[in-house]
C-alpha positions in Angstrom: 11.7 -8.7 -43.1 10.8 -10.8 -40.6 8.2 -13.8 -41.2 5.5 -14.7 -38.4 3.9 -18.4 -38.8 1.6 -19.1 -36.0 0.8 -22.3 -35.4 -3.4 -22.2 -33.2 -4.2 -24.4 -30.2 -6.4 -23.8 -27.5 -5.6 -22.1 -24.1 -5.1 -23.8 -21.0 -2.1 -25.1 -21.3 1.3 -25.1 -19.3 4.4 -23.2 -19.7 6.7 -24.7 -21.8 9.2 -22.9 -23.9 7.2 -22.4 -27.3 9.8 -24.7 -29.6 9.1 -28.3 -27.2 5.9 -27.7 -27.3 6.2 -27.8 -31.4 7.9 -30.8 -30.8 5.5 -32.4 -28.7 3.0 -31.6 -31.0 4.2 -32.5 -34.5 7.4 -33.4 -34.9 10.4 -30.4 -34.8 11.8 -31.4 -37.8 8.4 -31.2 -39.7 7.6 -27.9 -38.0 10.6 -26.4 -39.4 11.0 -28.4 -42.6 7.8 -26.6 -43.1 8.3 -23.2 -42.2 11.5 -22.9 -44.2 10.2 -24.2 -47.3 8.1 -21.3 -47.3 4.7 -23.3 -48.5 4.3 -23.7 -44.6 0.9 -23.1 -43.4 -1.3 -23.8 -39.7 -3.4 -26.5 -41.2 -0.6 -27.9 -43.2 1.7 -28.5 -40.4 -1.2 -29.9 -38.0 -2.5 -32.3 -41.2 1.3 -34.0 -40.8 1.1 -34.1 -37.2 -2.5 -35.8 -38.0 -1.2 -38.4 -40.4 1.9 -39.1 -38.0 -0.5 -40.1 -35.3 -2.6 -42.1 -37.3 -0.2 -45.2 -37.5 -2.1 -48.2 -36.4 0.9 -49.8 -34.6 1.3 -46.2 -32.7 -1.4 -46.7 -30.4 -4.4 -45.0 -29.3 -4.5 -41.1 -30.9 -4.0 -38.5 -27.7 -5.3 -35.0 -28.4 -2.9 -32.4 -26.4 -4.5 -28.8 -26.6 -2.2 -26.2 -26.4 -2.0 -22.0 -26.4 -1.6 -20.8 -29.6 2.8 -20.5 -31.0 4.4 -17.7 -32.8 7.6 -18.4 -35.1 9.7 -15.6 -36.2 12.1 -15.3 -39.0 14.9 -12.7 -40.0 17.4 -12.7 -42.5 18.9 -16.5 -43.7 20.9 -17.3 -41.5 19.1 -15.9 -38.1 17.9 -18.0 -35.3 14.4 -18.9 -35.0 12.3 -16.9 -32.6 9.0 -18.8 -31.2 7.3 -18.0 -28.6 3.6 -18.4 -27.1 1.4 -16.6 -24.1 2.5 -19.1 -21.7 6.4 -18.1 -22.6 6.3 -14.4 -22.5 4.0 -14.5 -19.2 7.1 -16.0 -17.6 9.6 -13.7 -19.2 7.4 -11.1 -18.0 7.3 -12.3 -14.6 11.0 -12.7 -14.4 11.3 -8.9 -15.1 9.2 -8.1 -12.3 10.5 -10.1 -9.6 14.3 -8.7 -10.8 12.8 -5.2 -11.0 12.8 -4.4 -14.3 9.6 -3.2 -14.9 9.8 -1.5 -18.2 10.9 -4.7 -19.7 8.2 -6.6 -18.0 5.8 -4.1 -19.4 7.2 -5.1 -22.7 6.2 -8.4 -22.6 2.9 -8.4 -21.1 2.5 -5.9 -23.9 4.1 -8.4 -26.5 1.7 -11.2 -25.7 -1.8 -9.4 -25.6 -0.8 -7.9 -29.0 0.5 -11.1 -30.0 -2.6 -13.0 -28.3 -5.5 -10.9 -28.1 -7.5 -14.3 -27.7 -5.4 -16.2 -24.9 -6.8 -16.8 -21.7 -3.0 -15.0 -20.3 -4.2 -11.0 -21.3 -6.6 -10.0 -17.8 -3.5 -10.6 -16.0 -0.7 -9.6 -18.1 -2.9 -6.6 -18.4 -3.5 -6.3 -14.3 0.8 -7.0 -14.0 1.8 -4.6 -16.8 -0.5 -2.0 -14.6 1.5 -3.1 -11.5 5.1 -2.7 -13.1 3.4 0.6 -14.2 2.7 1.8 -10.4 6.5 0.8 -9.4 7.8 3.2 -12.1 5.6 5.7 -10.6 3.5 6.1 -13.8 0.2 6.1 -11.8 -2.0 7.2 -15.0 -0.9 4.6 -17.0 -1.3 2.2 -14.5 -5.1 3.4 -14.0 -5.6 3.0 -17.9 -4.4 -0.5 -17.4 -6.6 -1.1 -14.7 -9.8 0.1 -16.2 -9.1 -2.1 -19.4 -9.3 -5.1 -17.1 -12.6 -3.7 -15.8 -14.1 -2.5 -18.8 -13.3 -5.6 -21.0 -12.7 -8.3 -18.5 -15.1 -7.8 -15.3 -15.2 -11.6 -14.4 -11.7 -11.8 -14.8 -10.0 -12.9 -11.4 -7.6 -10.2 -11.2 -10.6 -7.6 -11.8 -11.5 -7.5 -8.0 -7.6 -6.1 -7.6 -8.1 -3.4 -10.2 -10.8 -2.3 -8.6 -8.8 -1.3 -5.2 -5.0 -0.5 -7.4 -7.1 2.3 -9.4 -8.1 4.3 -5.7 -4.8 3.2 -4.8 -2.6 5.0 -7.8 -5.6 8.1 -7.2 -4.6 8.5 -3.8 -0.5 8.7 -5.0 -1.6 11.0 -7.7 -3.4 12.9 -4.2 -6.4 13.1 -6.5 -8.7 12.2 -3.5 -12.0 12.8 -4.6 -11.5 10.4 -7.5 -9.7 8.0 -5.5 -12.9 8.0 -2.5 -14.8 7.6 -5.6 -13.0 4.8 -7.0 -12.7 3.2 -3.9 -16.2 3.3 -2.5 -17.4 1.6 -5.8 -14.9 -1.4 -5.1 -16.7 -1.6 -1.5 -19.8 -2.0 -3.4 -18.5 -5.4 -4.0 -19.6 -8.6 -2.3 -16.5 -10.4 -3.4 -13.9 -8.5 -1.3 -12.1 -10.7 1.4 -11.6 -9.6 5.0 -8.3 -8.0 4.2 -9.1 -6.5 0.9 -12.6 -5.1 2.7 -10.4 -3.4 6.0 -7.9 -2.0 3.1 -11.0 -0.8 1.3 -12.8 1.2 3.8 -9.3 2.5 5.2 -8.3 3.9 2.1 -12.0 5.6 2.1 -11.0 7.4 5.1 -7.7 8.8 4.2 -9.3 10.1 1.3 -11.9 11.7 3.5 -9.2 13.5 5.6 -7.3 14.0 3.0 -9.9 16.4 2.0 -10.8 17.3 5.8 -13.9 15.8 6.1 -13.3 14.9 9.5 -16.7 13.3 10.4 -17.1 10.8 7.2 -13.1 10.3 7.5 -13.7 9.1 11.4 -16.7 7.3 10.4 -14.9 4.9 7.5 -11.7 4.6 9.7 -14.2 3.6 12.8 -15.9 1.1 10.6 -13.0 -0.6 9.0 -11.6 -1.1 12.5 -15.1 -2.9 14.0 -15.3 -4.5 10.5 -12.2 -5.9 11.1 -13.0 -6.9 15.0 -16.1 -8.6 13.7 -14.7 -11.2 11.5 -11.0 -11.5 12.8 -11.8 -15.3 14.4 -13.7 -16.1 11.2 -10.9 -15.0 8.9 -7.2 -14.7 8.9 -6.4 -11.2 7.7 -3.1 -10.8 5.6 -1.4 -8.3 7.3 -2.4 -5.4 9.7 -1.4 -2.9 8.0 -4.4 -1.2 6.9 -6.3 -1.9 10.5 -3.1 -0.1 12.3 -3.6 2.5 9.3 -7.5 2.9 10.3 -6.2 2.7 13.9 -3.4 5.6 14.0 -5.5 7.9 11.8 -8.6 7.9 14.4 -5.9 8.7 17.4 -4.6 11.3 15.3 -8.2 12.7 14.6 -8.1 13.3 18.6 -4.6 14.6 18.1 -5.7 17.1 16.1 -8.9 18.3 18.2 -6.4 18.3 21.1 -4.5 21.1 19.3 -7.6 23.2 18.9 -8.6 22.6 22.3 -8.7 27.1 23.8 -7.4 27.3 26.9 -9.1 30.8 28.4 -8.5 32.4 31.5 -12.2 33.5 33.1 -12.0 31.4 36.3 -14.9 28.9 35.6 -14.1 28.6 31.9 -10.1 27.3 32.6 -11.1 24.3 34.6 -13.6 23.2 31.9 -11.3 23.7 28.8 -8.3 21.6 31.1 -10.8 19.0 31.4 -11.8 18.9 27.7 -7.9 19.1 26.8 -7.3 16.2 29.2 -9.8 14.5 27.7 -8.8 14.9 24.4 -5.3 14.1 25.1 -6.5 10.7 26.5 -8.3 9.7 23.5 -5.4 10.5 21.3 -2.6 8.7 23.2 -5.2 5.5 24.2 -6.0 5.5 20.0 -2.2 5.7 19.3 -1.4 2.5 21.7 -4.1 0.6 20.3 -2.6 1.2 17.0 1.3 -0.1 18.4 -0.4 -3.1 19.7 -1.2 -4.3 16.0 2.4 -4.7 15.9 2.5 -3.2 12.1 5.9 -2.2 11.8 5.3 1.2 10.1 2.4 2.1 11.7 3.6 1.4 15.5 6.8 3.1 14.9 4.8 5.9 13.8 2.7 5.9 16.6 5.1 5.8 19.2 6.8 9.0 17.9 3.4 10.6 17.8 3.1 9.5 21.2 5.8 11.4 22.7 5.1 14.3 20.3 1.8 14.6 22.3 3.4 14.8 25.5 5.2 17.6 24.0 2.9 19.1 22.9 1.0 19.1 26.0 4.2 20.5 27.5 4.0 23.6 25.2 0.4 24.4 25.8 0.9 24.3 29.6 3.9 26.3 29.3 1.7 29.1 28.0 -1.5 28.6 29.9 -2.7 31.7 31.5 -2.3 32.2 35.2 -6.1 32.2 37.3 -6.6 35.6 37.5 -7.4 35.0 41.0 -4.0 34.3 42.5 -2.1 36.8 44.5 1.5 37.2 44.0 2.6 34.8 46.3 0.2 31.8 45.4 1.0 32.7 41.5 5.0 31.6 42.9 3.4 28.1 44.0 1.4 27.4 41.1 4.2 28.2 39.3 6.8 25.7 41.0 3.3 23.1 40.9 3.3 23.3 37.6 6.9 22.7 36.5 6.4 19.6 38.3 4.4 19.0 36.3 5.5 19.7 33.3 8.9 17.9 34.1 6.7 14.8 34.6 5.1 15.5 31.0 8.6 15.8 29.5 10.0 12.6 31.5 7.1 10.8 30.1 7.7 11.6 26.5 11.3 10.9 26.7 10.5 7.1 28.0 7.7 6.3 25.4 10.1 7.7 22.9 13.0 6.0 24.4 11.0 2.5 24.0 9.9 3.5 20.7 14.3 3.5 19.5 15.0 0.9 21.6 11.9 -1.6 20.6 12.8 -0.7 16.6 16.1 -1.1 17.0 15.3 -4.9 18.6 13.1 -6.0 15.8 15.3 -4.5 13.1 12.8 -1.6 11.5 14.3 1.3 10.2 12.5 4.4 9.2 11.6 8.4 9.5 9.5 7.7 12.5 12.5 6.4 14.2 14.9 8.7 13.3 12.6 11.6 14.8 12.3 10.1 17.6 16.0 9.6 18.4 16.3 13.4 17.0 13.4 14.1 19.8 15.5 12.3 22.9 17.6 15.2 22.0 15.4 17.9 22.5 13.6 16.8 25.4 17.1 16.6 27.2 17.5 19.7 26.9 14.5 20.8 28.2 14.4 18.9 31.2 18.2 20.5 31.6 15.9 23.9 31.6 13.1 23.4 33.3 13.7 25.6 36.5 14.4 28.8 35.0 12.1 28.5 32.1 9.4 30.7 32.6 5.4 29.9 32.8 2.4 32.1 31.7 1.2 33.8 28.2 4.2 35.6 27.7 6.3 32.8 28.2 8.5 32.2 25.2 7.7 29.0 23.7 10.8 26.5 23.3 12.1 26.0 19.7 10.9 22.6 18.2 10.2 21.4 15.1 6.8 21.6 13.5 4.0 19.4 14.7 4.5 16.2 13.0 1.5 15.1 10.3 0.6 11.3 10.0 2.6 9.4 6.9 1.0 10.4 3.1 1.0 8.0 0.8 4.4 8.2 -1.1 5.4 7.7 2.1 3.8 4.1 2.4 6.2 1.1 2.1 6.3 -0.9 -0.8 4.8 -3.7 0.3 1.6 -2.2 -0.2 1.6 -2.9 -3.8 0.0 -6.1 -4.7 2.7 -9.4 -5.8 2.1 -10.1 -9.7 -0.5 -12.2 -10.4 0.2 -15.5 -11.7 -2.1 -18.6 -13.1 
């Protein structure tokens, strides 16, 4: 059986493996003298230290406060075991940082059993969530992160709870939960400029998520002008979550550009070309405002969406119906006109696409995104090698591509999205 004497101080404190600290404190012969005659108690072993420091010709008495120390025992003969909060919140964080996050859950679990009292448990609790999310247990980290809440709400790390529980939601693609989560963490008036744009973004995936198109626009809107309000007042951390916000509103448009009809009554085809072109403005003008946050992810991702709209475009044209006005002859110009211009539209997706390879390949970013769009170059060869014999109209067969793309999900997301341990 193994024997635990713990020997109380007060918190504060600095890390310091548990058996100096004894030292420091009251001598480490004394310390153990005491603990293996078995008679060994707290009070006894801090009376010595008491009685040591009470020597006239030692000097003035200084008081050093110090997290409570555990000492374990085995069998005679084992090594001594001791170890305090301060200790294990470094062993834990050592896990982390070499990825082993069921051991770090260990000892974050170790120490707020160990130390229910220590002022170490709101964030071994908040890390132990954190090493939770990297093994993908996204329940348990939410458990975590509602203990910090529920028991510690003026902890520092509680704000971060707050925004890891819609987070984990969102993985979990529980999205009404995680909107839910997530809108009371924007409640908050101690959110910073990056942990407000993150907020708000996540709001609005959650909203389209669930295809509430008009509150998802709304949250990614506001996030965005949030974000343009304060940006010379405060440096945000990263742009991720403004490209986010950013991308997802040009891909709002891309998505109304895909419902856009195209009818053939001869007043109604100019109008619905008009709203299309509009449309397909709004998308590709929303996608290059997102690049230009030069977010890796995010402006890889909308570059390939980029040229997928141009492709797209070239699809829908393909099949437009002829004006019902045209006599046989003008229907053979309008059909040379437009595979003019539908060779332009293909020409123009191969170059953004094109820039997309070449300007990832330059800054070293390696993803889906840019594997599709080197898979894309492919394809749009190809149909450029076709264009004069492929035939225009409603019947037209449409070219074989590969399903319209969707923006990035969560599980998706890099890993840098997940929030650095916290330390003290």
């Amino acid at each position: 059986m193994k024997r635990v004497i713990v020997i109380p101080g007060s918190r504060g404190s600095k890390p310091a493996t548990a058996l100096q600290r004894i030292g420091r404190a009251a001598g480490l012969s004394m310390a153990l003298g005491v603990l293996l005659s078995g008679s060994g108690c707290a009070h006894t072993s801090r009376a010595g230290a008491s009685a040591g420091l009470s020597d006239p010709s030692a000097g003035p008495v200084t008081k050093v406060e110090m997290d409570p120390v555990q000492i374990e025992a085995g069998k005679p003969g084992d090594e001594l075991v001791a170890f305090d909060a301060p200790t294990l919140f470094e062993e834990a964080g050592e896990h982390m940082d070499g990825n082993r996050f069921s051991e770090a859950v260990e000892s974050y679990d170790r120490l707020i059993k160990s130390f229910p009292e220590s002022g170490y448990v709101p964030p071994s609790i908040f890390n132990a969530g954190l090493s939770l999310e990297a093994q993908g247990r996204f329940v348990d980290a939410v458990e975590r992160y509602r203990r910090v809440l529920d028991e510690f709400p003026a902890a520092k790390v509680a704000k971060d709870a707050s925004l890891r529980i819609g987070a984990c939601y969102a993985e979990l693609s529980r999205w009404p939960a995680s909107i839910e989560a997530l809108e009371a963490a924007a409640r908050r008036t101690d959110l910073n400029l990056s942990e407000r744009v993150e907020t708000m973004s996540r709001i609005g995936l959650g909203y389209f998520e669930i295809s509430d198109t008009v509150q998802a626009e709304r949250s990614f809107r506001e996030a965005i002008a949030y974000y343009q309000a304060h940006q010379e007042e405060e440096r945000i951390e990263s742009p991720f979550f403004v490209a986010m916000a950013q991308f997802y509103r040009a891909h709002l448009s891309h998505k109304r550009f895909r419902e856009m009809p195209l009818r053939t009554a001869q007043k109604q085809l100019p109008q619905d070309i008009e709203a299309l072109a509009k449309q397909f403005m709004a998308a590709n003008e929303g996608y290059v405002a997102a690049i230009r946050f030069k977010d890796p992810f995010w402006a890889s991702a909308a570059g390939f969406h980029i040229g997928a709209l141009y492709r797209e475009l070239y699809d829908t044209l393909v099949k437009a119906p002829v004006p019902v006005e045209l006599n046989e002859l003008e229907k053979i110009f309008y059909s040379d006109l437009l595979k003019g211009q539908l060779r332009n539209l293909l020409e123009k997706a191969q170059g953004v696409l094109q820039k997309n390879v070449e300007w990832a390949s330059r800054v070293g970013v390696k993803n889906g995104w840019v594997e599709k769009s080197s898979e894309q170059l492919e394809e749009l060869s190809r149909l450029l090698a076709a264009i004069e014999t492929q035939p225009v109209g409603p019947t037209a067969p449409t070219p074989t591509r590969e399903p319209r793309p969707e923006p990035p999900r969560p599980r998706s997301l890099p890993r840098g999205d997940t929030r650095p341990r916290t330390v003290l």
